[in-house]
ZAMARGU-4260 file (C-alpha; in steps of 0.2 Angstrom, whole numbers, plus 5000, padded with zeros to 4 digits):
<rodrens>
0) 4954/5056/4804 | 4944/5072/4804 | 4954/5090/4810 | 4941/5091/4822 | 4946/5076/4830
5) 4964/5078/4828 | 4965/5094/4839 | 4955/5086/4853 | 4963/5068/4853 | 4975/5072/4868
10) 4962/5083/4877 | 4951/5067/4878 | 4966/5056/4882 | 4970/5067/4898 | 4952/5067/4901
15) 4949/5048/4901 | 4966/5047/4915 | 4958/5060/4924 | 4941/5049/4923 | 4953/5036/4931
20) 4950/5046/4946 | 4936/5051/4959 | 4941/5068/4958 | 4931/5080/4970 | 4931/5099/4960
25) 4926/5109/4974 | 4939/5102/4985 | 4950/5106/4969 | 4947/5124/4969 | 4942/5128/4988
30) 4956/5116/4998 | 4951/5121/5014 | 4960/5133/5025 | 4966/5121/5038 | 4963/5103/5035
35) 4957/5102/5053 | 4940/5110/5056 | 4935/5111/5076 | 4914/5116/5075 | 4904/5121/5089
40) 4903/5104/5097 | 4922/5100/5095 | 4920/5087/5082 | 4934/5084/5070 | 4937/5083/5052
45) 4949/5080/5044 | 4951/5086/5024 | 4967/5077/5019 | 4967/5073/4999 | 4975/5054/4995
50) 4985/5047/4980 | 4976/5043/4963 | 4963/5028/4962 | 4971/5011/4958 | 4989/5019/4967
55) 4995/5007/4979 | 5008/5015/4985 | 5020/5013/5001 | 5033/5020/5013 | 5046/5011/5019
60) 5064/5005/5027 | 5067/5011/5044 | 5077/5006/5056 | 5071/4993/5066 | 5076/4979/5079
65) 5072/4960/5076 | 5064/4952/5090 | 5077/4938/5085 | 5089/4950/5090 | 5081/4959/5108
70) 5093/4949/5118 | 5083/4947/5134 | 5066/4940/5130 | 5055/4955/5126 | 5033/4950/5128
75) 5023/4952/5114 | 5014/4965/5124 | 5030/4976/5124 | 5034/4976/5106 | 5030/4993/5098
80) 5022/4994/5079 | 5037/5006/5071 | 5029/5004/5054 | 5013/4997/5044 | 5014/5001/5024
85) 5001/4993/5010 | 5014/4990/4996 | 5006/4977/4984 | 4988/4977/4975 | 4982/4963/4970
90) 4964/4966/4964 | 4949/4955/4966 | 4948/4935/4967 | 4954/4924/4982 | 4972/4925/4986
95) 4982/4915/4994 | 4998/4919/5009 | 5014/4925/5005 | 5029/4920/5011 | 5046/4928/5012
100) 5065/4925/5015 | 5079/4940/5014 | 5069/4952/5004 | 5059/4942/4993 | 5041/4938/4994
105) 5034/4923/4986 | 5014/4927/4983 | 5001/4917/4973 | 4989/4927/4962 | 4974/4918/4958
110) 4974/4912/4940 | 4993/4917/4936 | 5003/4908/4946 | 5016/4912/4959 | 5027/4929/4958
115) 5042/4935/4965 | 5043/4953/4973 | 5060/4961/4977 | 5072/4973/4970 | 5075/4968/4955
120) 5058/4968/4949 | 5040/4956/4952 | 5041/4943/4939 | 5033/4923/4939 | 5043/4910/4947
125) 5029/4897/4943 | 5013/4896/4930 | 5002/4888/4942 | 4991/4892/4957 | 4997/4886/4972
130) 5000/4891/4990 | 5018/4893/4995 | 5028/4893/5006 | 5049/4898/5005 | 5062/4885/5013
135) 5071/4891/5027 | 5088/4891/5015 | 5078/4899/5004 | 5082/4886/4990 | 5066/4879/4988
140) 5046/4881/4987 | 5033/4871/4995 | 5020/4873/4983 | 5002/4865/4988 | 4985/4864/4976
145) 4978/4849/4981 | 4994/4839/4980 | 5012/4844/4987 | 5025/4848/4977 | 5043/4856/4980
150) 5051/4866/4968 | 5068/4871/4968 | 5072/4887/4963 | 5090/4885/4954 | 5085/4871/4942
155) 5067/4878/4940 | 5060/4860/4945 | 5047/4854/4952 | 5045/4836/4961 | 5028/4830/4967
160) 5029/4823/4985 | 5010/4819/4991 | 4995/4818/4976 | 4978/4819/4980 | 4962/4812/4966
165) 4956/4830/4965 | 4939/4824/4972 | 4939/4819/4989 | 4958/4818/4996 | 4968/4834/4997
170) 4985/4838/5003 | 4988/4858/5007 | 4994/4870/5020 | 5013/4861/5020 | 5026/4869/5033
175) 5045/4868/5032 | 5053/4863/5049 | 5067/4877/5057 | 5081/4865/5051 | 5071/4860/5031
180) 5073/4842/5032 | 5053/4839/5039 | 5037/4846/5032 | 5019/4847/5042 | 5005/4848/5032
185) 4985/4845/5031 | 4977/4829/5022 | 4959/4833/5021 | 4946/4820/5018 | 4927/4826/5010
190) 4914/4817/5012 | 4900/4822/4996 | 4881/4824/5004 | 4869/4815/4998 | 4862/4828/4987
195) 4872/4841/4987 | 4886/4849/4998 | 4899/4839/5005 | 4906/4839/5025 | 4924/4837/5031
200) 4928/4819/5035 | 4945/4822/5042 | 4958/4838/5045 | 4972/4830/5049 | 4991/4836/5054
205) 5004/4825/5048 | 5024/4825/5046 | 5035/4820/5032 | 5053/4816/5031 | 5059/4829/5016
210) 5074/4817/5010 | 5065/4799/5013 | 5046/4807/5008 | 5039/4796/5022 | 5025/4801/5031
215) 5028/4798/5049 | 5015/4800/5060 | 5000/4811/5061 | 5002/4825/5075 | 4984/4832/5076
220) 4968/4836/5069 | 4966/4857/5065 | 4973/4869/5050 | 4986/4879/5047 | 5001/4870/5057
225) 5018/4878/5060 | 5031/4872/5070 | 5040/4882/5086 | 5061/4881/5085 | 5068/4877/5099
230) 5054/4865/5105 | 5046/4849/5101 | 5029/4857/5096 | 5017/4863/5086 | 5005/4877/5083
235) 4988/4875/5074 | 4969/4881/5071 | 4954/4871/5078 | 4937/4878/5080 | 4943/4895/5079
240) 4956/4896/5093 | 4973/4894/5090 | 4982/4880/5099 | 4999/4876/5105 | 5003/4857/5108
245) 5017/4848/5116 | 5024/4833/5102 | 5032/4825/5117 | 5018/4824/5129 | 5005/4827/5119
250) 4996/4843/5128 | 4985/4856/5120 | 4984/4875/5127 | 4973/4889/5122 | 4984/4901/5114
255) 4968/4914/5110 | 4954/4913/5101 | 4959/4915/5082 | 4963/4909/5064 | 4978/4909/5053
260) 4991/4905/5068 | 5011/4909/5061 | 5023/4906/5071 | 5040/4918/5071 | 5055/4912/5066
265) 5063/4912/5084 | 5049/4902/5091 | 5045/4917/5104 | 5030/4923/5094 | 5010/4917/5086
270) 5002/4930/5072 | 4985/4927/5068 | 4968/4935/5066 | 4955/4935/5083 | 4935/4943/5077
275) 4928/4954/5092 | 4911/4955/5092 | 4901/4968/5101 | 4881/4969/5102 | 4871/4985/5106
280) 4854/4989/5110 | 4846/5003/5102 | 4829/5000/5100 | 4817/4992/5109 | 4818/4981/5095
285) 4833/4984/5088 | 4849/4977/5091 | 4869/4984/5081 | 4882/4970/5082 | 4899/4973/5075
290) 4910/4960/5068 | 4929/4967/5067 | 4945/4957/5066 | 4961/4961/5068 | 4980/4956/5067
295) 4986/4948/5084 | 5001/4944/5091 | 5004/4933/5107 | 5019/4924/5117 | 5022/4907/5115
300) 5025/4905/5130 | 5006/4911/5134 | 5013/4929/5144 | 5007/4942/5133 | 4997/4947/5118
305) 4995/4962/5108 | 4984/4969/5096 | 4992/4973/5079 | 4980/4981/5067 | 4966/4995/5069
310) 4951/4989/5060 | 4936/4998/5063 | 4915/4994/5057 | 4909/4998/5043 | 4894/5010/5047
315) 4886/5010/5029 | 4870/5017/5036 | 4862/5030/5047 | 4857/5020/5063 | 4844/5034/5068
320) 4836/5033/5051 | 4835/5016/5051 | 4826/5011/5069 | 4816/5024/5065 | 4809/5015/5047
325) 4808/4998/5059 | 4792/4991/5058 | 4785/4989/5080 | 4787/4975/5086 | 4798/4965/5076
330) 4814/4962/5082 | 4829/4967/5069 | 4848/4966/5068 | 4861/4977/5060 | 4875/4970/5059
335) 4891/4979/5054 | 4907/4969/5050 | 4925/4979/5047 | 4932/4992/5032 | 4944/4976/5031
340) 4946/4958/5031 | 4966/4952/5037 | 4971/4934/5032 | 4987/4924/5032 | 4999/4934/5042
345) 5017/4929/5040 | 5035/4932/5048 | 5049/4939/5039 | 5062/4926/5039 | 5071/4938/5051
350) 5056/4941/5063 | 5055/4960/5061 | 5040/4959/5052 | 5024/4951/5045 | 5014/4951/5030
355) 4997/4952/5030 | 4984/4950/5017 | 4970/4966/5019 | 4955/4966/5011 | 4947/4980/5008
360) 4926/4975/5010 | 4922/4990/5006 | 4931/4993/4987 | 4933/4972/4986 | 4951/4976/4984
365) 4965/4964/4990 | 4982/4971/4996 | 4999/4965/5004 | 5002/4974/5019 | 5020/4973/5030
370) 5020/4976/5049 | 5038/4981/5056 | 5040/4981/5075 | 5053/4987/5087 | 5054/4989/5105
375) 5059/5007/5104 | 5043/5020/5104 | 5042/5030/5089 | 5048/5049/5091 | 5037/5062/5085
380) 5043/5065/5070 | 5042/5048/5065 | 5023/5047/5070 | 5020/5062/5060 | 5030/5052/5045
385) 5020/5037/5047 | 5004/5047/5047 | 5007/5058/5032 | 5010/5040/5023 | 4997/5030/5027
390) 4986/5041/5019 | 4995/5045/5004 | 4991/5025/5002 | 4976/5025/5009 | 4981/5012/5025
395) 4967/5023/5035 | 4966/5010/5048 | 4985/5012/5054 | 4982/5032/5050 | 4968/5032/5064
400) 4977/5022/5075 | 4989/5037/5078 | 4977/5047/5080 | 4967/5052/5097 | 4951/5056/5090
405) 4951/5051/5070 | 4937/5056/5059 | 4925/5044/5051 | 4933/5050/5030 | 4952/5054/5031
410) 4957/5050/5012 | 4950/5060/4996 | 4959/5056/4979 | 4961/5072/4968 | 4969/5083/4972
415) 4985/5070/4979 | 4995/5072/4991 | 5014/5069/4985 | 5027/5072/4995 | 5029/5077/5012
420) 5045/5087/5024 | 5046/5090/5043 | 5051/5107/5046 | 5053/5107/5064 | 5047/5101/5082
425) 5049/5106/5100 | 5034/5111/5114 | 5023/5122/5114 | 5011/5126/5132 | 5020/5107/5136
430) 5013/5101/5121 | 5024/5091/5109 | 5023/5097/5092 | 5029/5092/5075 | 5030/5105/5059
435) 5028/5096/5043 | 5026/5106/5023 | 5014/5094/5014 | 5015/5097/4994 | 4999/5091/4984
440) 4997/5090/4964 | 4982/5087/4952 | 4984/5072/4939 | 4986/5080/4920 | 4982/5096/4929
445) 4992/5115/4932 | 4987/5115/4951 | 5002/5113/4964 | 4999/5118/4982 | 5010/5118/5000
450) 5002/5119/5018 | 5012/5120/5030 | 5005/5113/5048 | 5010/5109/5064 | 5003/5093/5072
455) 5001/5093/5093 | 5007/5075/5099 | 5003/5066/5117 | 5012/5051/5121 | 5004/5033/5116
460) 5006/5015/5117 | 5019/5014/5105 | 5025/5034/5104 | 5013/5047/5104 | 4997/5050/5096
465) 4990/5064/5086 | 4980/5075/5098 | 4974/5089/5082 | 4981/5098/5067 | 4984/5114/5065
470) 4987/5126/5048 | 5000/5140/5047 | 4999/5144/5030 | 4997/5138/5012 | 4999/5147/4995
475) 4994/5139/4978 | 5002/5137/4960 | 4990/5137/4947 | 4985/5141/4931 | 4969/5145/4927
480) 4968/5148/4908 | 4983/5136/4904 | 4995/5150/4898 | 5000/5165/4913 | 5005/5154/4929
485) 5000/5162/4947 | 5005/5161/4965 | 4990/5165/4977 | 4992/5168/4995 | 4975/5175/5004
490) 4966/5184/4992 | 4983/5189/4984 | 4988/5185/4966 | 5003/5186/4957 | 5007/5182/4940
495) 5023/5173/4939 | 5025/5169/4923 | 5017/5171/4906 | 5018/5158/4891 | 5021/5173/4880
500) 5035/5176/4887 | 5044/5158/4881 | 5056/5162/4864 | 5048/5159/4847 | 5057/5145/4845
505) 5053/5135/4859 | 5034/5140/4857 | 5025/5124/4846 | 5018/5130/4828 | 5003/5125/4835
510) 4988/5125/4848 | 4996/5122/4867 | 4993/5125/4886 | 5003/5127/4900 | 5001/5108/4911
515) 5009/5101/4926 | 5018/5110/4936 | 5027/5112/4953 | 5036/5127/4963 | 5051/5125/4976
520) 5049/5141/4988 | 5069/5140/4994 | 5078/5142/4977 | 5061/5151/4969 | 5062/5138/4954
525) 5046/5135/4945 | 5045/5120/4935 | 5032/5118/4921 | 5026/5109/4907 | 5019/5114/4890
530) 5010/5100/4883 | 5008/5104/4863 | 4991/5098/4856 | 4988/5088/4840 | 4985/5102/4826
535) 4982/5094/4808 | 4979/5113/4802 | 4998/5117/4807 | 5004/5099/4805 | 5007/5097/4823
540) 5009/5080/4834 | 5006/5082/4852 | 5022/5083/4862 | 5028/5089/4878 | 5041/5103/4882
545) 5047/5104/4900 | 5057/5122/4907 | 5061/5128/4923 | 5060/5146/4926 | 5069/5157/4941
550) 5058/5169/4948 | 5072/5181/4954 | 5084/5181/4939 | 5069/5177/4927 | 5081/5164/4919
555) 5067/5151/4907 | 5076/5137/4905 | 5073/5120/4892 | 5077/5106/4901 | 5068/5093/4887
560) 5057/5090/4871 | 5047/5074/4873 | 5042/5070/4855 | 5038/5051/4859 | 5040/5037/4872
565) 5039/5019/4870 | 5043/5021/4848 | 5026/5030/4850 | 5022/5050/4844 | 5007/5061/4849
570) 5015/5061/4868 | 5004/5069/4883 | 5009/5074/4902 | 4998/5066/4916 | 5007/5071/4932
575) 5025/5081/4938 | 5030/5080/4955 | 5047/5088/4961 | 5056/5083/4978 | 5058/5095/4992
580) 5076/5098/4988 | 5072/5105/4969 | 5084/5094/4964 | 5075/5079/4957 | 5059/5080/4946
585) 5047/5064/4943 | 5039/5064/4924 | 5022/5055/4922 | 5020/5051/4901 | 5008/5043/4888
590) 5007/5042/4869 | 4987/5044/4862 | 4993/5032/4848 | 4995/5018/4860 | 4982/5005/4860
595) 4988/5000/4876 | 4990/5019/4884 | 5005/5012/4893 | 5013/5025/4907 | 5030/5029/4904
600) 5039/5039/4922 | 5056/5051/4917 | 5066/5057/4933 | 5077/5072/4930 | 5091/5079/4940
605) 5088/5097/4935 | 5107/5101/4942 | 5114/5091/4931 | 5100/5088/4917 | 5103/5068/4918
610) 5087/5059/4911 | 5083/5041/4919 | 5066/5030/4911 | 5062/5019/4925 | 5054/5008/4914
615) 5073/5002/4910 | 5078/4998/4929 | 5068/4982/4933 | 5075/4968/4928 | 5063/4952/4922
620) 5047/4961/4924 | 5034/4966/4913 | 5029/4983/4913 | 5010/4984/4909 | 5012/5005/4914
625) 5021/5016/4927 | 5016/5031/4938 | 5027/5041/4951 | 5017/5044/4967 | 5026/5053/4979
630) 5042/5058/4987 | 5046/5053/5002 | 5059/5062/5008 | 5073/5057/4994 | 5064/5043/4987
635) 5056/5042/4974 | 5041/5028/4974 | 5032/5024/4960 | 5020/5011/4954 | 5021/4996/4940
640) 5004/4989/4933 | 5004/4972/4929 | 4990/4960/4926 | 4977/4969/4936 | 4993/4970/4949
645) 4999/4985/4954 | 5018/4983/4962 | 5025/4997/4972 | 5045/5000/4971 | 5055/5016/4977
650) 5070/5022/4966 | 5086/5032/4975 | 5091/5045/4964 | 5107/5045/4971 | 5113/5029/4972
655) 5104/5025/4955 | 5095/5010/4962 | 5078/5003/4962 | 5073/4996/4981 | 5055/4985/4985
660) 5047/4988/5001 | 5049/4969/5007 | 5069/4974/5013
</rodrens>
């Protein structure tokens, strides 16, 4: 290995993460004075900058009632969304519903068989594709791929109850009954064409005894049965609507036009997925439709529904610019479908949530979404929370749906976004208001910045709505030639701290830069990192020291020397992110002589100078890499690759515990 590669290993290491990400420089360098701009003809935009590409991270835990537990009955129209969080990537590829019971979620991945998701970690329950579905003890799996099998989770067994040929006869879509000792399921019959193609002979709905595996009668013909406790019936697809029949007499209603019916736990509630189509006329010969679904909820009893999700078209062109290349007199259609796709929504097996699959169209990204409800309206605060999250995870559909007049972009990726505080509220003119300080970072970069905004609120459907945005002032951290570090307010620059000022002996031999960083304003505590290149001519590896350094008592401190991570030397520093109480700092780490470039994530408690690797707290999992996201508030929540995967937990500092956002 030449010296000339050697000094500039870990630059190109740090360069390839940051290739990782669509990173916007002038937005970098020029972060706009208020991230909303009002022009002349009082259109908004918005310039708030997201989380890394490929992070999947999520918020999370709040207090909220189960509609199990509203006591009167409360209509579907009535219940309030109190949170909608992203928490799970799954990449490309079909993918199949999850299912969940007391904080575990069950979910098939296409081609690596059936995972488990809680706090203890995401780890492979079974080695085979199938679609699944948790028994309301929680003991066992239905499992379907053709055939139906039930798999119990203690003894790790499996038995087959219904085998189809694999050609023309399939068994899938099993449901357990509310008590677990009868199963519904769909037995389809394909009829092969002539030449080619095949048809659907029979859909079929049929019951089976769990203990005698006798089928006992067929109930209908449709997809996706559930039953409803509490009453002798069922709820099914066919022909697109979603339909609730009577076992006893035998009578079909209308629940609403749909696919993917779930039923609730409690039997008050249907889930599924209703398409609106709209069709516009532009042109004389020119037509728009829009093609948008979304996440519904409706009352069994057939009282209320409610709409869940906020998909909106995808507008991938300019509609001016294109009837204006039409050809006369041909008529021509542009049709516009959602950002997203929703699939398979689920109840938690306490009916406060559901699980959705969300597919982004636009990226052809797959995600596990969860959808808390309440019947109490969210306060300001909490809306403001709620915002600031869904875009750190990029959820811009439940980010415009709390807002009056959202912008067509919301979400750039570099710089991030990671951590948030509300500062205040009160009224201003009769306007509600809500104060927030929102901290943004630059991956493998010295850039920290704080903008502090106020955000005017009306009152919504389910709490109040972002009416606009307002700056009150930001200053940076940066350092521009990676050794004096800088605070700029305005066009005022102060130097805060110099790297010549750090003690001979805690300065590398060797070539080095000043790297991530971060500043909390209350105690006046900079924390930095100097990441030590690989210099052959001084016989240096690259490591990574970390100080804090006290603006007022111009104290330097050495909280730690990282000269490897994971057995592995030449260690560089891709992100630092510190909570808003200065108390805990997040550590992003790589080694360049990793085949694998595996992320390793530190957390220090600089009062006490206690070190935790996260890599160490989930139990049973694989850990592909790691990356800290964000704090919210005092969690930490981080993100686990694995298998294309990308798993999102949230670490609590204090306790010392590792929580999942399916709780």
């Amino acid at each position: 290995m030449d010296e000339h590669h050697d000094e500039h290993q870990i630059e190109d290491s740090l360069r390839k993460l940051k290739q990782e990400i669509p990173v916007n420089e002038d937005l970098k360098h020029r972060l706009r004075a208020s991230f909303l701009v009002i022009n002349k003809k009082g259109r908004k935009r918005l310039a708030l900058f997201g989380l890394i590409a490929a992070a999947a991270c999520l918020a999370f835990f709040f207090n909220i009632v189960s509609p199990e537990n509203f006591g009167e009955k409360v209509y579907a129209a009535s219940l309030k969304i109190s949170n909608q969080v992203s928490f799970l990537d799954i990449g490309q590829g079909a993918s199949l519903k999850v299912s969940e019971h007391q904080g575990t979620v069950y979910m098939p991945i296409a081609g690596k068989g059936v995972f488990a998701y809680d706090q203890q970690g995401f780890r492979q329950v079974y080695d085979q594709d199938a679609q699944v579905q948790v028994s309301p003890d929680g003991k066992k799996l239905l499992l379907a791929d053709g055939n139906i099998k039930i798999y119990d989770l203690a003894s790790q067994t499996v038995q087959e109850v219904l085998k189809g040929d694999g050609a023309v006869l399939y068994y899938e879509e099993p449901s357990w009954s509310p008590d677990g000792e009868r199963i519904i399921f769909v037995k389809r019959i394909y009829q092969p064409g002539e030449t080619h193609g095949f048809t659907v002979k029979e859909s079929g709905i049929y019951e089976m005894d769990v203990k005698s595996r006798k089928i006992s009668r067929k109930l209908a013909d449709g997809a996706y049965p559930a039953y409803v406790k509490g009453r002798e019936a069922i709820v099914f697809e066919k022909e697109n609507q979603i339909i609730l029949k009577n076992l006893k007499d035998g009578t079909e209603q209308v629940i609403d036009a749909g696919r993917f019916p779930a039923v609730s736990p409690d039997g008050n509630y249907a889930a599924y997925v209703k398409v609106s189509q709209t069709s516009r006329q532009i042109g004389e010969n020119a037509r728009v439709t829009e093609s948008v679904d979304n996440v519904w909820i409706a009352d069994i009893s057939l009282k209320t529904s409610k709409q869940v999700t906020a998909n909106y078209p995808h507008r991938y062109i300019d509609e001016k610019d294109w009837v204006q290349g039409l050809k006369p007199g041909i008529p021509q259609v542009l049709a516009y479908s959602g950002i997203y796709s929703y699939y398979d929504p689920v109840w938690s097996s306490d009916g406060e949530s559901l699980y959705v699959l969300k597919n982004n169209n636009v990226q052809a990204l797959m995600r596990v979404m969860r959808v808390d409800f309440s019947t109490e309206k969210l306060s300001g605060e909490e809306t403001v929370k709620r915002f600031l999250q869904a875009l750190i995870v990029r959820d811009d559909d439940y980010a415009k749906s709390l807002m009056k007049e959202p912008p067509e972009i919301l979400t750039v990726s570099n710089p991030r976004q990671v951590g948030y505080q509300i500062t205040g509220s009160g009224e201003e003119a009769g306007k509600v208001y809500v104060d927030a300080e929102i901290y943004w970072a630059s991956t493998a970069d010295a850039y920290f910045r704080m903008m502090k905004s106020r955000f005017y609120l009306s009152p919504g459907a389910d709490g109040f709505i972002i009416d606009s945005i307002k700056e009150q002032g930001n200053w940076e951290i940066t350092s521009a030639d990676h050794t004096a570090i800088s605070l700029n307010k305005g066009n005022e620059k102060e130097i805060l701290f110099d790297a010549a000022h750090i003690p001979m002996q805690d300065q590398p031999k060797g070539d080095y830069r000043i790297s991530c960083l971060a500043y909390h304003e209350p105690d006046q505590t900079l924390v930095f990192t100097v990441q030590a290149m690989q210099d052959q001519e001084k016989g240096q590896q690259a490591y990574v020291k970390l100080f804090s350094y006290n603006i007022d008592t111009k104290e330097l401190k050495l909280i730690d020397t990282i000269t490897q991570v994971g057995g592995n030397a030449n260690v560089g520093v891709g992100n630092l992110i510190l909570d808003n109480q200065g108390k805990y700092l997040a550590l992003d780490l790589f080694s360049d002589d990793d085949p694998d470039f595996k992320g390793y994530t530190y957390l220090y408690n600089l009062h006490t100078g206690e070190k935790t690797d996260l890599t160490h707290l989930l139990k049973n999992t694989v850990v592909e890499t790691m990356h800290a996201k964000f704090w919210q508030e005092n969690n930490l929540v981080f993100t686990i690759s694995r298998q294309g995967q990308e798993v999102n937990f949230a670490y609590q500092p204090d306790q010392g515990q590792i929580i999942s956002f399916s709780e």
